[in-house]
Every structure is written in C-alpha cells, then in structure tokens.
C-alpha positions in Angstrom: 0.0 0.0 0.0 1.4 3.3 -1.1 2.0 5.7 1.8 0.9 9.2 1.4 3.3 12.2 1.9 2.8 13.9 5.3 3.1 17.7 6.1 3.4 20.0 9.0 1.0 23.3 8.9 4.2 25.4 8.0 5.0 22.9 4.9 1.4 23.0 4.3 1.0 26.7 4.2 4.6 26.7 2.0 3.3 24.4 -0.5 -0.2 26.0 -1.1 1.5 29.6 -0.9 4.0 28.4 -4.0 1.3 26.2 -6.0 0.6 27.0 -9.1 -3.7 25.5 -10.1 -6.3 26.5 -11.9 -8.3 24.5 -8.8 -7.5 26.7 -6.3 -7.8 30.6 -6.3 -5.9 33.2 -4.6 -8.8 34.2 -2.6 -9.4 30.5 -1.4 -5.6 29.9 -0.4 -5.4 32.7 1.7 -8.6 31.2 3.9 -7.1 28.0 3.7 -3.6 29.5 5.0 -5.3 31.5 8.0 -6.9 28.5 9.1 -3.8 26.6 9.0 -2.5 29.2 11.2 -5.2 29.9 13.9 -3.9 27.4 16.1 -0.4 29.1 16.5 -2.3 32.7 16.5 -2.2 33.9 20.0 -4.9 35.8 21.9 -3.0 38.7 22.0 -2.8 39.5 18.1 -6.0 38.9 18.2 -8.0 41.2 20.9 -9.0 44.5 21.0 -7.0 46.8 23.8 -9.2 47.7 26.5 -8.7 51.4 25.9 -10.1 50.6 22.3 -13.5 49.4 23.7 -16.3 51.4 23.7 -17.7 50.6 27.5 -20.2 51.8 29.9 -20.1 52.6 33.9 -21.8 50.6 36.1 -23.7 52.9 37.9 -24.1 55.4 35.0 -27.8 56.2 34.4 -30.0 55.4 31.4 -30.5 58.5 29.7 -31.7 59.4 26.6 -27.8 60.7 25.6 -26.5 57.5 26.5 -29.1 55.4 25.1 -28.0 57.6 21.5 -24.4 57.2 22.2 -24.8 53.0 22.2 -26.7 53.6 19.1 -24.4 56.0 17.9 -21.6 53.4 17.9 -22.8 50.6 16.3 -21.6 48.1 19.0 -24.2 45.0 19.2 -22.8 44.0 22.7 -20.8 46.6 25.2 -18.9 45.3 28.2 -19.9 47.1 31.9 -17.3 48.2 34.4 -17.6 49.1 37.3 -14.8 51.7 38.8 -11.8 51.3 37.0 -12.2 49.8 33.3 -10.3 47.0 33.8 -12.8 45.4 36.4 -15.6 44.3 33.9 -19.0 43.0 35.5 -21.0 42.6 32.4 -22.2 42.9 29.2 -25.3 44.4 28.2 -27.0 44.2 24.3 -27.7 47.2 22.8 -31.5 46.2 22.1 -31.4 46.2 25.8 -31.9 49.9 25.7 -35.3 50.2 24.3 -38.1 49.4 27.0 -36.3 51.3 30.1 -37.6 54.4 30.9 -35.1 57.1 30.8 -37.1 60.2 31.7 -37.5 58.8 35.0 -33.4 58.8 36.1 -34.0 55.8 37.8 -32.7 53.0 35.7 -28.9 52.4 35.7 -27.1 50.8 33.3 -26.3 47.8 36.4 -29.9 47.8 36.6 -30.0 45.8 33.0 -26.9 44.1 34.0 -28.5 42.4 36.1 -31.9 41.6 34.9 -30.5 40.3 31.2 -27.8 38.9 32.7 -25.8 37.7 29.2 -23.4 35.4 29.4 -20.2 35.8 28.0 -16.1 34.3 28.1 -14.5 35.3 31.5 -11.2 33.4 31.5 -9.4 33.7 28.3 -5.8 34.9 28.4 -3.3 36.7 25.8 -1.0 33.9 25.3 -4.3 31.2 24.6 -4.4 30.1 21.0 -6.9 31.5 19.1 -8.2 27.9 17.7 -8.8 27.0 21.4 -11.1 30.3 21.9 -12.6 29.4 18.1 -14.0 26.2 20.1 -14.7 27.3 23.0 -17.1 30.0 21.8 -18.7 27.1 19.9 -18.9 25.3 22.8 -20.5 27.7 25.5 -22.4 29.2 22.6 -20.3 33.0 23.6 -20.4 35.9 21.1 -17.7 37.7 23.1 -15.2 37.4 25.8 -12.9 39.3 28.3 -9.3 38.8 28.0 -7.8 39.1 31.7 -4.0 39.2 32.8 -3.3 37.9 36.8 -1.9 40.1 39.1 0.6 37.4 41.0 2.3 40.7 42.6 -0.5 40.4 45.8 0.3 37.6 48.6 -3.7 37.2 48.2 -5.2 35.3 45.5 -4.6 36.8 41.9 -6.4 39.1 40.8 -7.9 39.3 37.5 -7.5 42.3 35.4 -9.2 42.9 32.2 -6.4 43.5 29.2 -9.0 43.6 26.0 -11.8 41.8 24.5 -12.1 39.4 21.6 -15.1 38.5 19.7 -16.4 35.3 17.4 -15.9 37.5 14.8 -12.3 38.8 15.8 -11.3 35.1 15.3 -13.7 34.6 12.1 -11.4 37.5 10.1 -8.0 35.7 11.1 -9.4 32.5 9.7 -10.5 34.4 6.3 -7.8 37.0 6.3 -9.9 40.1 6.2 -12.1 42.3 7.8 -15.9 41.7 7.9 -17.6 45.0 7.2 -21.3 45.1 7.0 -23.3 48.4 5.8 -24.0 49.4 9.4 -20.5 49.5 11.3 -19.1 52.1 12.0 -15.5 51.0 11.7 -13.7 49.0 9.2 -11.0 48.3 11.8 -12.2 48.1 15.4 -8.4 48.6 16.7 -6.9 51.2 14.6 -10.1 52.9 14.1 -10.4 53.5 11.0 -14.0 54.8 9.9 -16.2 53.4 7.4 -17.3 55.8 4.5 -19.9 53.3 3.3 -21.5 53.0 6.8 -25.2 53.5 6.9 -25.2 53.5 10.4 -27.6 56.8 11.0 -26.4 59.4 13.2 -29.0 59.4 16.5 -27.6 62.1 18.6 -30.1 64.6 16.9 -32.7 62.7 18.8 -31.0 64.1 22.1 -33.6 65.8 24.3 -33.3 69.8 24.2 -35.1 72.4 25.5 -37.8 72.4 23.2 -41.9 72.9 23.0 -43.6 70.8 25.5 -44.6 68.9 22.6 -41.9 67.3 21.1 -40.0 66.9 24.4 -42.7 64.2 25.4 -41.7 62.1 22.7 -38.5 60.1 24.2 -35.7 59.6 22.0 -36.1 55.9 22.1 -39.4 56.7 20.3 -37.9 59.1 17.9 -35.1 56.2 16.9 -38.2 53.2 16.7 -40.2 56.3 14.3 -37.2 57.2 12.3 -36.4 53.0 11.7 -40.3 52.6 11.2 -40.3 55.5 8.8 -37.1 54.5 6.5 -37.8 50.8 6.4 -41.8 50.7 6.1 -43.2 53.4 3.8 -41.9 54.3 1.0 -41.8 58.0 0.7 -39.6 57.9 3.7 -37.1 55.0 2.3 -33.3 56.8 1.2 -34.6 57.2 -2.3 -36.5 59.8 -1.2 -34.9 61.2 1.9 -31.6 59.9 3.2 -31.1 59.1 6.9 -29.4 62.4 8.2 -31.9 64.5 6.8 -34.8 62.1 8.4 -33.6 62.1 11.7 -33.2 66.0 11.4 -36.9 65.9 10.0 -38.1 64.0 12.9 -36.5 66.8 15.0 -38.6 69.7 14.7 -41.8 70.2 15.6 -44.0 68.2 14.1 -46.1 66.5 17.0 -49.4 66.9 17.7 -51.1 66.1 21.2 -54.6 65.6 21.6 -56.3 65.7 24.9 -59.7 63.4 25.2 -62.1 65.0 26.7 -65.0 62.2 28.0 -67.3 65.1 28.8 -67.6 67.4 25.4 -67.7 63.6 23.8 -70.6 62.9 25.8 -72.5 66.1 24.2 -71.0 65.6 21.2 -68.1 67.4 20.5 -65.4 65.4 18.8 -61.7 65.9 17.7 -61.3 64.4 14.3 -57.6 63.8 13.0 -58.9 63.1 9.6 -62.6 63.5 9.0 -64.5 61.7 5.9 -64.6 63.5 2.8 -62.5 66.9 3.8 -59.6 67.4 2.2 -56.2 67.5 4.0 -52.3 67.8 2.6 -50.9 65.7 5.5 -50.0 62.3 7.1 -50.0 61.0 9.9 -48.1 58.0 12.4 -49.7 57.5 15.7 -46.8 57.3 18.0 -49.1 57.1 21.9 -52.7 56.2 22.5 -55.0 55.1 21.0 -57.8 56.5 18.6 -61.4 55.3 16.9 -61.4 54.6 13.5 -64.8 54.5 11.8 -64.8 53.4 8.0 -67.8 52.2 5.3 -71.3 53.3 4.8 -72.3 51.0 8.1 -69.4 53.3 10.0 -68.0 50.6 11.5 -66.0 51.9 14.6 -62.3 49.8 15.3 -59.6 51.0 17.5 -56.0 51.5 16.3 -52.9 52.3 18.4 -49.7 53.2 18.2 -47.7 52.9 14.8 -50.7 53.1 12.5 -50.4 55.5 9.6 -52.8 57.2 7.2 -52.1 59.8 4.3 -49.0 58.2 2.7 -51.0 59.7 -0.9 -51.0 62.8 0.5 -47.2 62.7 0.5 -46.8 60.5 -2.6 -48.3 59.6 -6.1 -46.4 56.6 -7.2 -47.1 57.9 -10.9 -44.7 60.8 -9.4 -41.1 60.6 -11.0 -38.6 61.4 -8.3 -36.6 64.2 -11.1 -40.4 65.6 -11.2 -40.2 65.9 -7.0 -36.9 67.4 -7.3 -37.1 69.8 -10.1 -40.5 71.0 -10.1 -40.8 74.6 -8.4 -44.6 73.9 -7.3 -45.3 72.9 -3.7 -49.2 72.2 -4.8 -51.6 71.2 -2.3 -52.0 67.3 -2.9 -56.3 66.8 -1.8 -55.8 63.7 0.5 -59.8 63.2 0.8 -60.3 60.6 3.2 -62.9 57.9 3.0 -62.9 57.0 6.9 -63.0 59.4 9.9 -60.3 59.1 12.8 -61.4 60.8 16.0 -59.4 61.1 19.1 -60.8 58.8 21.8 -57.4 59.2 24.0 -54.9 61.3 25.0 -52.8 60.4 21.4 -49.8 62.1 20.3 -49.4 62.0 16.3 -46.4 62.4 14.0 -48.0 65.5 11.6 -45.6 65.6 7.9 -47.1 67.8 5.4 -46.5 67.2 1.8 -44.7 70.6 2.1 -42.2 69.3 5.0 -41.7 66.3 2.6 -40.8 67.9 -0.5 -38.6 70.0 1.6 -36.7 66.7 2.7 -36.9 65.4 -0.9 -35.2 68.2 -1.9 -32.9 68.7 0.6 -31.4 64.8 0.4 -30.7 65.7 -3.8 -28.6 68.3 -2.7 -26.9 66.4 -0.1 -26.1 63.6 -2.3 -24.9 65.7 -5.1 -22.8 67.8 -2.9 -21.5 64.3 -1.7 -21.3 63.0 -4.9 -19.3 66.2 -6.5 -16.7 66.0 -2.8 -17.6 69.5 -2.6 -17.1 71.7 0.9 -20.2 71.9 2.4 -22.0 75.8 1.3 -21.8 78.8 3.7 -23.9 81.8 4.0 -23.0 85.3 3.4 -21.6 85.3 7.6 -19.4 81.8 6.6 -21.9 79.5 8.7 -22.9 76.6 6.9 -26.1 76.0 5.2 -28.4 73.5 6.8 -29.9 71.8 3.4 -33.4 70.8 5.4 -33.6 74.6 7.0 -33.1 76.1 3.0 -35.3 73.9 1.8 -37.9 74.4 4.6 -37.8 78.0 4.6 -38.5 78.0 0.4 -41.4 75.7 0.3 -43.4 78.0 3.5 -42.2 81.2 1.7 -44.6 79.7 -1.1 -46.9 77.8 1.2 -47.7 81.7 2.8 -47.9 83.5 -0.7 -50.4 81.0 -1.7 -52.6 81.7 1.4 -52.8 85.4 0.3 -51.5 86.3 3.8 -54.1 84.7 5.5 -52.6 83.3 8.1 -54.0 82.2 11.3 -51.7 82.3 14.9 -51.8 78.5 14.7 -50.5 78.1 10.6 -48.0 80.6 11.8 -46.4 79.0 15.1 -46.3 75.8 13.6 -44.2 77.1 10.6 -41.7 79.2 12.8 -41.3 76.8 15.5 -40.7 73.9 13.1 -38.0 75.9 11.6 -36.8 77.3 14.7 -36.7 73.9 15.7 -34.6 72.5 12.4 -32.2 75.4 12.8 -31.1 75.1 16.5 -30.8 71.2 15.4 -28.4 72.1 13.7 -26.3 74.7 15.4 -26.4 72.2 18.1 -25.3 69.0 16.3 -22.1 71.1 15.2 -21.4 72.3 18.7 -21.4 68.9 19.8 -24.5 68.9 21.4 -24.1 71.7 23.6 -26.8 73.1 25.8 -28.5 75.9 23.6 -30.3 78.4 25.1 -34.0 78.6 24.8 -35.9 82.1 23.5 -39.4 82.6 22.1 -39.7 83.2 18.6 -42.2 85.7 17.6 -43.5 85.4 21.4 -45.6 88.9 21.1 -47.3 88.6 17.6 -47.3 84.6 17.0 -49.3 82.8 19.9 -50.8 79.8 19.5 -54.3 79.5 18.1 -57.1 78.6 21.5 -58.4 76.1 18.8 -55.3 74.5 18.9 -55.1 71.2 20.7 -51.8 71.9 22.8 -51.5 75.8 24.0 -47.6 75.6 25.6 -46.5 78.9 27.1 -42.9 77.3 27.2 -40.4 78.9 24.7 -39.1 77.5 21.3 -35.5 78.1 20.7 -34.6 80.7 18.1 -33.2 80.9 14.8 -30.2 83.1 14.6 -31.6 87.0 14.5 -31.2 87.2 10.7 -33.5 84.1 9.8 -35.8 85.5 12.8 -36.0 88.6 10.7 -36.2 87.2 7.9 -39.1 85.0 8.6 -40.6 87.6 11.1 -41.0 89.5 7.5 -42.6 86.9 4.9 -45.2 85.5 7.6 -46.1 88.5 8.5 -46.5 91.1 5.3 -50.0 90.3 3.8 -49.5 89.5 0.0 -50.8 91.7 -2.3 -54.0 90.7 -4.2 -52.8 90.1 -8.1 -54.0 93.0 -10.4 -57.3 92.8 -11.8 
C-alpha cells in the first residue's frame, strides 16, 4: 500500500502559498492559509485593547444621551465596568436599551446588568491560542469574551484584570484574512479605528432631548429612533430614495407633534376631535406614535380602535405615478387633496407624527442636494456670515415662503407658530449638532405677535429656541406682510 506524503502546517501553508492550479484561487488559499495558522495565532494579536473598547459605567444612568451614544456606535454587545475599566461586570446588548424608561433617572445601566444577565467568556488569556477560543465559543455558545492578565504581585489570590476583549468575529477574520464590514459598522478596523465611508449607520444624537416645545419633548428619544427606523424601512416615501437618513432624523426633530387631549365630557354632548374626518380634504400624514384613537370606516361606520404605529395619508405625501426628477425639479409645492374615505377621532390622549407634503418635499429636496454635494466632494455651502447652510432649514424656509404667498397672507396664529417653530426647531438642530451637542439656550420666537391658536389642541407657554436673528428677521418678515391681491 502506497504511503501518502505527510506535512506539517508550516510545509502545508509553504506548499499552497507556491502552488501554481487552476483549482485553487488566490482568494481560497489565503482562507485556507489562515486556518492553517489559527492554532499558532495567540490571543494577543487577536484582541482588542481595552482602551479601544467602547464601554459603559456601572452605575451610570440610562438616559436618553447614553441610550443615543450605544446607538451612535454601532456596538451590538458593550462590556460594563464598574470603577476602574479593567474590572468588567457585564455585558449588556444594545437592544437592551429600548423598553427602560429614561425620563425617569431611575434605571442604571447595572440595573440591565443584572436583569439580562448575558453570558459571556471570563477566562481567556493573551498567550491562549486563538483555535482554542474558536472552540470554546462554539462550545459555551459566547459571542464575546474578556481577556484578563493575573496580578501574582498580591500575597492574596490573583487578581484578574481585564487587558481587552475578543469577539467570534475577531477570530472569524483571522481564519478568512480580512475584515468583515457590513453596511452598518461604523468601523472597518475596530483597533486602529479607522472609519467606514460606506456605513449607513444613522447618526442618532439629533434625537438628544433639548429644550424644546412641550410637545416634542414628550416624545423620548427611544421613540424618535423606533419612528425614524419605522419610517425609512416601512413606507416608501420615507425609504433613502426619497430622503436619506441624516436628513430624516433632522426631519423628525422639529416640531411636528401633535397632542390631543380626550375629553369624556364634550364627547358625551358631542363634541369630537377628528384627525382626519371623511370626505375633507387635507395635505398631510399621519403615524400614531401614543394612545389610541377610533377609527370609523364604510357606509355602516363601522368603529375599530387602532394604536400606536398606525399611519394614514402616505397619498397625500406620494403619487407613485410621481417621477422622483419631477419631485426634485419641479418649483410647485401644490396642495396634494388627501380626501379621506374613513374618519379618525381622538378617543385618548394620542400624540401623532404631523408631515405635510410641504415638509416632505422639503426633505426630498434637501437629500438631492446632499447627495450631489456628496457626490461632486464639494465643501459643504456657507452663507454670506461663513456659517454653513443647513440643506433641510433652506429647503424648509423655500417651500413656507410659497406655502404663505399662496394663502394670500391669510394666516391664522396656529398656521404661523407651527411654521416658525418647526423651523426654529430645524435650525437650533443644527447649530447644536455642530457644537457637539451643547446646551442651547432657549428664547421665544415671535413670542408677542405669533401665539398659539385657542383652537389649537396643545396651547404651551414654554419657549421655542430661536433661529439666529437674521432668519428670525427674515421669517418675522414673509409670515407677517400680507401679500398683495394680483391685479385685476
């Protein structure tokens, strides 16, 4: 019986890196050649440093900044210390983060600790081998473990001391010999940090709670984030063809909230608050986002409750016989008739998500110049005072410039708050999100001549922040100079 030639992993990896077959390509003997060498692949080459690792405080509170920051990231699992960072007490998931309350400053981060409690790899070393790890991850079914050095210096037992962390996937790219980037990380290379320009990650920390109308602050930034996903991954007018993620989430900044507040005695003697009501036009749509409201449809008006994440209007937005160049190009903001063949009356409190096809095209618009400016590598545009041009706020201020001309200046206190403020709004977004988030200060736009309308379903005497004084001007101007009648 013939007896077969034997090799060791280093002739084996020699004799596959110097073959020459049409069998076998390139690609193929580079996997083949990291999985020869996993087993002499130590820990160490392996890991991420612990000062690398994006990690949260034990006793840190749930908040709705940190809450964005674990989004923000793109990390699926984050280690807990508690301390110092090299003493490690769990891991927590970053869908962890989306039932606990974080208005209430309650909840601590060790507070999901320990009610998930996920289990993960506490006793790997630097110097193990990385095929050992491979299987033992298989084995105890771990995503991700801590790699921990021994203090021997103590006459006590040793002590443990977090060095870095490795992952499945850490040990996944040594077999395959390259770095597995999917459209939502944030890095390409966890340890050298290098950022990925094809990451579609969206950027949450516009959601951050600021001193806004009563309103909009209601609506938690956990709610904002399930909206915007809801939004961009469920109906179409809101998927990146139409509007990209960064100018969504600044969309879904301003104020466009409505609250309702049910009232069981004017229902009693028949006085109802209709959100859409059958056969009246309307130029908006709408996303229930709390509560809960009575639907009545067909000739028998048959009654059903919906709740939260229903949505109605999506053709007052959109014609799908609409070319997006048509969206884009066209200089008309027409009123698109959304004439409802159902009623929806408030039988709650409910807070809505209000988008008129105005606000929309303004986002349309905004994300073609974003992409082309993208597109062309272009510096972002500055104004005349060398502050740079929010797309969304240029955009929004066109489309209500035409929305008032076409009202003949007939503009009630309501119409006219709820344009200011949802610029106001967009604007200090955006001065904010470049200064890092810092704390703007709040001041009432229009406070003397632009209350809110008694009809109105939320009267707020709290203050809006401001545009800066030459937009205030600016917009103090076109909402509040009558247009002239045309000529006979």
């Amino acid at each position: 019986e013939e007896v077969g030639a034997r090799y060791t992993r280093d002739q084996m990896s020699a004799l596959l890196k110097h073959t020459s077959t049409t069998d076998i390509e390139d690609r193929e003997k580079i996997i083949m050649t990291g999985v020869l060498n996993l087993k002499a692949k130590k820990i160490r080459d392996v890991m991420t440093n612990l000062e690398d690792v994006f990690m949260l405080e034990a006793n840190r509170i749930v908040d709705d900044e940190l809450v964005l920051n674990v989004y923000g990231f793109g990390y699926s699992r984050i280690p807990v210390y508690e301390g110092e960072k090299n003493n490690i007490v769990g891991l927590v998931y970053a869908r962890d983060f989306a039932l606990p309350d974080t208005e209430s400053g309650k909840f601590t981060v060790r507070h999901i600790v320990n009610f998930c409690k996920h289990r993960y790899g506490t006793s790997i070393t630097p110097d193990d081998s990385s095929y050992d790890v491979f299987n033992l991850f298989k084995k105890e079914q771990y995503h991700l473990g801590i790699v921990v050095e021994y203090d021997n210096t103590s006459e006590k037992d040793p002590r443990a001391r977090a060095v870095g962390i490795v992952t499945f996937e850490d040990i996944i790219e040594e077999m395959i010999q390259e770095e597995i980037v999917d459209e939502t990380d944030v890095f390409t290379d966890n340890r050298r940090k290098v950022r990925n320009v094809l990451s579609q990650a969206p950027d949450f920390s516009v959601f951050i709670r600021q001193n806004t109308t009563e309103v909009i602050s209601k609506i938690s930034a956990q709610m904002k984030v399930a909206v915007f996903q809801f939004l961009s991954t469920s109906i179409e007018p809101f998927k990146e063809k139409f509007i990209s993620s960064t100018i969504l989430s600044r969309l879904l900044n301003i104020d466009l909230y409505k609250e309702y507040e049910y009232d069981e005695d004017d229902s009693k003697v028949g006085k109802t608050t209709y959100i859409y009501e059958y056969d009246k036009p309307v130029d908006y749509f709408v996303l229930i986002i709390n509560g809960n409201a009575e639907l009545e449809t067909g000739k028998e008006k048959i009654v059903s409750e919906i709740g939260s994440f229903y949505y109605f209007g999506v053709s007052a937005l959109y014609n799908p016989d609409e070319k997006l160049d048509d969206l884009i190009r066209s200089k008309s903001n027409r009123f698109r008739p959304f004439i409802p063949d159902f009623s929806l009356r408030v039988s709650e409190d409910v807070q809505i998500l209000r988008i008129r096809r105005v606000h929309w095209l303004a986002a349309v618009r905004a994300t073609y110049f974003e992409k082309k400016q993208t597109a062309s590598g272009d510096a972002p545009m500055v104004n005349s005072n060398g502050e740079r041009i929010d797309l969304l706020i240029q955009e929004l201020e066109k489309v209500n410039r035409v929305d008032s001309s076409n009202t003949n200046g007939c503009l009630t206190g309501d119409m006219m708050h709820e344009r200011t403020s949802s610029l106001a709004l967009a604007s200090d977004g955006a001065i904010e999100h470049e200064k890092l988030l810092a704390q703007n200060q709040a001041s009432s736009i229009l406070s003397n001549s632009n209350k809110i309308s008694p009809d109105s379903p939320i009267n707020s005497d709290r203050n809006t922040p401001t545009l800066k004084e030459n937009q205030r001007d600016k917009l103090f101007r076109s909402f509040t100079t009558p247009t002239p009648p045309p000529s006979p």
